[in-house]
N, C-alpha and C positions, 0 to 999 in steps of 0.2 A: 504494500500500500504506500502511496507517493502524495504526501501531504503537506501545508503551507497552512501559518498562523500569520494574521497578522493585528498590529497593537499600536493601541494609542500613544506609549509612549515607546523609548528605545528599547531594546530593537524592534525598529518596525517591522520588521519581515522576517521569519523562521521557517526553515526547511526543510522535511524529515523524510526518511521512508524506513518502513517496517517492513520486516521478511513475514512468509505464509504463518508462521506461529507468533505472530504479535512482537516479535521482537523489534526493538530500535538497534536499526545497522548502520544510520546513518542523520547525522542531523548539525545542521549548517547555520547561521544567523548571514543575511543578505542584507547587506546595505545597500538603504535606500536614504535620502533627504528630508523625510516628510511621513509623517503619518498619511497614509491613501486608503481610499476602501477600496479593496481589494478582493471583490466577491468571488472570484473563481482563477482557472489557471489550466493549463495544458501539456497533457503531456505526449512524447513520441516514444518508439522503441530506445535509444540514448539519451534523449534530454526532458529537461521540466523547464516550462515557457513560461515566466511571470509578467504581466500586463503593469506596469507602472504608469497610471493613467491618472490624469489632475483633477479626479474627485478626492479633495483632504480634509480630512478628520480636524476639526477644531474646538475647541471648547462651544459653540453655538451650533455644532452640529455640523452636516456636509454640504461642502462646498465646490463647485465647479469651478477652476481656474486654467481655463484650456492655454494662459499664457506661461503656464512655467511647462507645457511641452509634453510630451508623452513617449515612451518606448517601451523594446522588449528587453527581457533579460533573457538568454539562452545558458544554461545551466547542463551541465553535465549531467546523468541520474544521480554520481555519487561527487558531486561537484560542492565548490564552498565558494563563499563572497569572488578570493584571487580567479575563480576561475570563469565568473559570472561573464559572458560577453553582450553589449547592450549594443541597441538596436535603434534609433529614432524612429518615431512612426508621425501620420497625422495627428493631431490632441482630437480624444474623444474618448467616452464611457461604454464598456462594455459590460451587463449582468453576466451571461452567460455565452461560456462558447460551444462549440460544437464538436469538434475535433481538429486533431493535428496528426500529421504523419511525416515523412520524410520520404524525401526523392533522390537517390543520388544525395550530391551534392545541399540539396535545397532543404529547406523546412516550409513544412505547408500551414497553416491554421485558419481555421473557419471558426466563425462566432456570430451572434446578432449587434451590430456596431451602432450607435447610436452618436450624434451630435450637440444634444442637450443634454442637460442632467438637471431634476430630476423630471423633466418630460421629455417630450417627442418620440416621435415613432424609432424602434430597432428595425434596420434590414439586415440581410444576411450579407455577409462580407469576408473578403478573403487576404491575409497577407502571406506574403514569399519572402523569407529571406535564403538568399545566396551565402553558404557559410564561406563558397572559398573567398568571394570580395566583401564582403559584409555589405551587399546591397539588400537595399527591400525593395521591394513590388507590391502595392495593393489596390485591390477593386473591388466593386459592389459586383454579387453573384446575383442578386436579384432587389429591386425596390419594393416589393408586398412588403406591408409591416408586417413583423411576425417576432415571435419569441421562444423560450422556453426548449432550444433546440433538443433533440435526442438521436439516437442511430444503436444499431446493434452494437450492445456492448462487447462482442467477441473481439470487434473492431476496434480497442481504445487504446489509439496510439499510435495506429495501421491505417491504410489505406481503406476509408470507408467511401462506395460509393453513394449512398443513400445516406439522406439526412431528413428529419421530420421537424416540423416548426408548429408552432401555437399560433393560428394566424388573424390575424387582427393587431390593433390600435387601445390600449387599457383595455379593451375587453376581447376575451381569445372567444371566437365567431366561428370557427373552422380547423379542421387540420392541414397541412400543408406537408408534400412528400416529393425532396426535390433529388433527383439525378441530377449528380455532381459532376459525371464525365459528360454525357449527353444534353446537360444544359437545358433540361426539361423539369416542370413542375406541374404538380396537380393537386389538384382542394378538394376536400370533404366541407361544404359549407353546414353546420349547426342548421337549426329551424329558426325560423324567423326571433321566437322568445327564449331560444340556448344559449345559453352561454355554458367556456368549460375551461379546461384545465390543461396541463401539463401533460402531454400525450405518454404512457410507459410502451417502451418498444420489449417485447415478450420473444425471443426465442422460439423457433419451431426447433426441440431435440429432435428429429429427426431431419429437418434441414439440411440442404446442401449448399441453396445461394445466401446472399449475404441481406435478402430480407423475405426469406422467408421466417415468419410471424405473425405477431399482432400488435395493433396498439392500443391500447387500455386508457381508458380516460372516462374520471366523473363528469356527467353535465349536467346543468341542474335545468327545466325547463319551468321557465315561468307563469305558464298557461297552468299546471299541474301542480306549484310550490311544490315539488320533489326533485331528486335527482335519482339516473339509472346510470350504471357501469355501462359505456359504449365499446364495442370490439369491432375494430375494422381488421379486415383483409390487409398487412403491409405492404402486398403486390400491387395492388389497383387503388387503397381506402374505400373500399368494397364495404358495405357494413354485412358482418359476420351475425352478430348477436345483439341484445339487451339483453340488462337486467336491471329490473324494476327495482326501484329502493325503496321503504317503507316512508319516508322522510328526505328532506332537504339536505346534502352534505357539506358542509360549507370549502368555501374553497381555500384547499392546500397551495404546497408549492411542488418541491420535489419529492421522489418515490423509488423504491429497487422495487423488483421481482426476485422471488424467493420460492424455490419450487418446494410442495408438498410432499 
């Protein structure tokens, strides 16, 4: 497990990973300038990618200051501060990313990138760094607002080509299921009075491609004050199933699958 704290006061950034039996094999303190909120992070088969992005923790709470700049940190997996190599990027906020992998030479990372903080719409977005010139490359993969990204998790670190999004503007309206190499995307639109959640990507054990599954998500429909578990098809977002809830669930964030 490959983990990052981070705090209000020094050290602001900590970097750990544990082996399969819960042990600590490794754990770094990364300088950074600034308390930031640092909600998430990425990692590849060799590195852990940290976003140092100018949302800063202050005594009055968080603040957006796109003027002190933004980059990545590319980190080793068993790597410390001396070994950190930073990256400049455009200034902007990211909640969540998607994935990252590695090409060659290159690092890939996909996330929903956002321009404001704390509104405006997230798209999905891409950066590339070249490790052998420490260039970067980035562009928007598509403009639909969307959030809350997810992908099969067998995939995390590796070359995923499927990615699933929460799709909507503050309120998640739809799911969203985009091919990465073919540069295609496709909606499961909600009913008019749905609203929903953070889609989980479930595994097919018996699988052979990289989305065969499902994706699971509360919604709550407004016409009914209830919510049902929705199960779509991850081939097509095909809807598979319901299931009726007795009651309203109210809305989460993030979620595993956990097999019985």
């Amino acid at each position: 497990m490959v983990f990052f704290g981070y705090n209000f006061l020094p050290p602001y950034l900590r970097y750990g990973v544990m082996d399969a039996a819960g042990k600590l094999t490794h754990e770094s303190e990364i300088n950074i300038p600034r308390a930031v909120f640092m909600h998430d992070f990425l990692i590849t088969e060799s590195y852990s990618l940290f976003f140092d992005l100018p949302v800063t923790i202050t005594i009055n709470g968080l603040k957006y200051q796109p003027e002190l700049g933004a980059r990545i940190g590319v980190v080793p997996r068993l790597g410390t501060d001396k070994d950190v190599r930073w990256i400049p990027i455009e200034p902007c906020w990211v909640y969540h990313f998607l994935n990252a992998h590695e090409e060659g030479n290159q690092i890939v990372m996909r996330g929903c990138r956002r321009l404001e903080f704390p509104g405006g719409a997230s798209n999905l977005h891409q950066w590339t760094i070249d490790l052998s010139s420490g260039k970067l490359s980035e562009a928007d993969l598509d403009l639909a607002p969307c959030e809350f990204p997810t992908f099969n998790p067998r995939h995390m670190g590796r070359m995923s080509r499927y990615g699933y999004c929460a799709s909507g503007n503050g309120e998640v309206e739809g799911t969203l299921k985009y091919d990465l190499i073919a540069r295609t995307r496709k909606v499961f639109p909600f009913r008019a009075q749905q609203r929903g959640g953070e889609a989980l990507f479930v595994a097919d054990p018996a699988g052979k491609n990289e989305d065969d599954g499902w994706l699971l998500n509360i919604v709550y429909d407004g016409a009914k004050d209830n919510s049902e578990l929705l199960i779509l098809d991850a081939h097509d977002l095909s809807q598979v199933a319901t299931v009726e809830l007795p009651r309203r669930v109210p809305f989460g964030f993030h979620c595993n699958w956990l097999p019985g």
